[in-house]
C-alpha positions, 0 to 999 in steps of 0.5 A: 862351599860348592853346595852352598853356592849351587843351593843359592843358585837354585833358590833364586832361580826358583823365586824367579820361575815362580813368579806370574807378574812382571817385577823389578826385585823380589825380596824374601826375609826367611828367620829359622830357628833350629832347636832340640824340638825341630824347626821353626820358620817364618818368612817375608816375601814380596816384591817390586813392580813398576806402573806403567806411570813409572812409579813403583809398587810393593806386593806382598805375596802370601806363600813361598813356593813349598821347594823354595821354602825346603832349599832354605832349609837345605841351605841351612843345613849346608852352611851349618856343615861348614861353618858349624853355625846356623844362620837365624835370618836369611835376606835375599834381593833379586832384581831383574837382571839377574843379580842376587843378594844373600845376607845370612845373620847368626843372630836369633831371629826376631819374629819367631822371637817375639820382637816385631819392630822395624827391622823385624816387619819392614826387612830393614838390615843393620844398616837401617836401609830397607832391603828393599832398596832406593828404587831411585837407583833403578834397583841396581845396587845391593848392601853387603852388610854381613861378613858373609855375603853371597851375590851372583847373578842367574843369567837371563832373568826376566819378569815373566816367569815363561821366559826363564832359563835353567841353570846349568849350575856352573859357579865362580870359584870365589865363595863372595861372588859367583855367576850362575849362567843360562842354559844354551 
């Protein structure tokens, strides 16, 4: 579990490192599909900024950093080691603070299925709520809707991508939660 939650750590240390503008939340809806043939991936990727006038606006970006993309990938693979299952779809949160969120369903994915609806193109989890969240609740809650939810928290994020720490990679023992802090 231990490679698991240091691979959580370091994809959500890498969205953050990666971005150039100030945000609230990033959010990433990543489906794989692992077949005989190889792989298949698609992702969504975005993010939440907030105006000066207070308002909050949705940025779409194009390109997921190719070493956020291949530790998806690893994570895949790490689950699959321990739970001898593959996840189809992987929804991650980040606000500012630091929090993140990984929701992992087992499900086949939707879009490289060929299944465009609501929850497949607006990243809208069982729940019916946009993973994006009430930005009216200032970004400060997450949904725990998977029976394997992973949340921590990456110390001293903030929106600029020059003010990053690395991490140190040290983890709670919980396999629910966990706390990955700053480097002195």
């Amino acid at each position: 579990m231990t490679a698991i939650i240091e691979l959580q750590d370091k994809i959500a240390q890498g969205l953050a490192d990666s971005m150039t503008e100030p945000w609230e939340r990033i959010v990433v809806n990543f489906e794989m599909e692992t077949t005989a043939e190889g792989r298949e991936l698609d992702y969504r990727f975005f993010y939440i900024s907030q105006s000066e006038d207070g308002s909050f606006k949705k940025t779409s970006v194009m390109e997921l950093p190719e070493a956020v993309s291949d530790l998806f990938i690893d994570l895949n693979d790490a689950v699959f080691e321990t739970a001898k299952d593959r996840w189809g779809t992987c929804d991650l949160t980040i606000d500012r603070t630091g929090k993140y969120n990984f929701k992992l369903d087992y499900e086949p994915p939707r879009r490289l299925n060929d299944i465009f609806d609501d929850v497949s193109m607006d990243i809208v989890p069982g729940n019916g709520k946009p993973i994006a969240g009430d930005l009216t609740e200032r970004l400060t809650t997450s949904t725990r809707t998977s029976p394997r939810p992973r949340c921590g928290r990456v110390s001293a994020l903030s929106s600029r991508a020059s003010e990053h720490h690395a991490l140190t990679g040290e983890s709670s023992a919980s396999p629910h939660n966990g706390t990955a802090r700053a480097a002195a």
